[in-house]
C-alpha positions as CSV (number, residue, x, y, z in Angstrom):
1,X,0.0,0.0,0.0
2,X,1.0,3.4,-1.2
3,X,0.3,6.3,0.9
4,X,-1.7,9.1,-0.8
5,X,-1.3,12.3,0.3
6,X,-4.4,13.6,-1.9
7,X,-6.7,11.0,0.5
8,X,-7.6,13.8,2.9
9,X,-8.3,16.8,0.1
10,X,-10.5,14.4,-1.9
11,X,-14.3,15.1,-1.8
12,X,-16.9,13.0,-0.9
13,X,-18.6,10.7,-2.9
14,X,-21.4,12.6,-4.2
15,X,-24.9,11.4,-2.1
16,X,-28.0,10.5,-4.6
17,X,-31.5,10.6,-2.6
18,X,-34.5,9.0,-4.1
19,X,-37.4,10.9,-3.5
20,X,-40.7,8.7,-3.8
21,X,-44.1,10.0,-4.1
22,X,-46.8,7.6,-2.9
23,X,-50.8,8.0,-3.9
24,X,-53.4,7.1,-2.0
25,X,-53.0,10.1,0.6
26,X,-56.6,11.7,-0.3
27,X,-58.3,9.1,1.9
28,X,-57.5,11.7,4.8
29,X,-58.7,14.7,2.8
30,X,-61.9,12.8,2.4
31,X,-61.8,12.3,6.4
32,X,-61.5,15.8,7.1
33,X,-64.3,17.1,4.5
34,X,-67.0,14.5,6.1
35,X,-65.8,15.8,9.2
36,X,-66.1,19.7,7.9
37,X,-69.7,18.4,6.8
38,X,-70.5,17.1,9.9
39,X,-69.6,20.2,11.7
40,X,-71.5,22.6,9.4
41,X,-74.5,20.1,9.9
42,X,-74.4,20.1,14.0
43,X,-73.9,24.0,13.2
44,X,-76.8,24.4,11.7
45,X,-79.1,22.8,13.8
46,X,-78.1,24.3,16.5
47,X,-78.1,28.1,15.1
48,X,-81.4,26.9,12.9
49,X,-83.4,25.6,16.1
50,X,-83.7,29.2,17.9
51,X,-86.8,29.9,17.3
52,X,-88.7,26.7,18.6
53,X,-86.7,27.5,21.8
54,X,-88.3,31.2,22.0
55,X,-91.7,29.1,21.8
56,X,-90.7,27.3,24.5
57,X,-89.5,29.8,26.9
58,X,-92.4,32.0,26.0
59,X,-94.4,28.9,27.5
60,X,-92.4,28.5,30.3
61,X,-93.0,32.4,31.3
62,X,-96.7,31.9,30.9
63,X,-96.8,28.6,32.8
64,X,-95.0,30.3,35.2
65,X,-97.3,33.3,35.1
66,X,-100.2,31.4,35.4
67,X,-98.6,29.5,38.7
68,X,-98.3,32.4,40.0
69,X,-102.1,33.9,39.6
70,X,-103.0,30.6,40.7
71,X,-100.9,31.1,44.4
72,X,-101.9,34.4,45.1
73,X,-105.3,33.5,44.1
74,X,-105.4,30.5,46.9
75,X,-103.7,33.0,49.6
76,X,-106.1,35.4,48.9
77,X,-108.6,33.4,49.3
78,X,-107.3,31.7,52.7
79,X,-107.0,35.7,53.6
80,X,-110.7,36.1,53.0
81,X,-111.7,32.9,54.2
82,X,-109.5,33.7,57.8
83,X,-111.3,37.3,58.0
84,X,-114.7,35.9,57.5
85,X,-113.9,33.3,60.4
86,X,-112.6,36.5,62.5
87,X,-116.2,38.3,61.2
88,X,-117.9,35.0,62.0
89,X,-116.7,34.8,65.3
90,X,-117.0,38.6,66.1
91,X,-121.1,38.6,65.2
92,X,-121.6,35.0,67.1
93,X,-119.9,37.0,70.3
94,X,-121.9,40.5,69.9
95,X,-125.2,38.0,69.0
96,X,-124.8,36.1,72.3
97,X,-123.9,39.9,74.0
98,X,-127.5,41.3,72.8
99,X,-129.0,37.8,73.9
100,X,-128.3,38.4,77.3
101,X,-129.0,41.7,77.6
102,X,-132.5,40.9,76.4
103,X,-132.6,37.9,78.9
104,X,-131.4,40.8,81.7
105,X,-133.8,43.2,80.1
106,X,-136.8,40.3,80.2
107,X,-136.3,38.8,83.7
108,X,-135.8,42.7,84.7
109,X,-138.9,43.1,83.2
110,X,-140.6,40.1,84.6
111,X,-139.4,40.6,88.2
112,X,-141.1,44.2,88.1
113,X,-144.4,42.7,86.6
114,X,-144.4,40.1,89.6
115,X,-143.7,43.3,92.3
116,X,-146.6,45.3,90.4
117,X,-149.0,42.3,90.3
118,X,-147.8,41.6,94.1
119,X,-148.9,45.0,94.7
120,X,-151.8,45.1,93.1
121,X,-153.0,42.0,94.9
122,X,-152.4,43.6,98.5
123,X,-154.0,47.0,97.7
124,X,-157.0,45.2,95.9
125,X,-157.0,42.7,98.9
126,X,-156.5,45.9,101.3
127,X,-159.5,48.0,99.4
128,X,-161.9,44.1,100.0
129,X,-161.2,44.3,103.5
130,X,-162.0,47.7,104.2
């Protein structure tokens, strides 16, 4: 063997590459525009639906309303029902006040019937035996 002196100056053997194209890559094109699709779809019906759900919250707002007449028309009318109780009560107490005062008023009356009949008695008995 022969020493070269040239060995380290040389250049490299030149590199070839091989660049290879393959077909067949389109199935994930067709992936992502089914996809796109499906997206646009689910987009639409979600956007396109609006109106149905301002029918329904307008009926929820008159359900609601309607709940509400409905309580305050059931405590007003425990309210009224309570007061006429209270009234109830009141007239049963100033009814059984006037009964008694009549009954005063009558046995009042009766006693001083008896006394004026008792007198009567004696002074007609007193005017027999004169």
């Amino acid at each position: 063997m022969t020493y070269d002196p040239n060995t380290e100056r040389r250049d490299p053997p030149p590199v070839e590459r091989e660049v290879v194209h393959k077909s067949g890559g389109s199935a994930a094109w067709w992936v992502a525009g089914i996809v796109a699709i499906v997206a646009l779809v689910g987009m639409f019906f979600i956007f396109g639906n609006n109106g149905d759900n301002t029918g329904d919250l307008e009926a929820a707002r008159d359900t609601g309303r309607a709940e509400a007449m409905v309580e305050n028309a059931a405590a007003s009318a425990q309210n009224a029902a309570s007061e006429a109780a209270e009234s109830s009560r009141a007239a049963a107490d100033s009814v059984a006040q006037s009964a008694e005062a009549a009954a005063d008023r009558t046995a009042a009356a009766t006693e001083e019937a008896a006394s004026n009949t008792a007198n009567a008695v004696d002074e007609a008995g007193d005017r027999a035996g004169m």
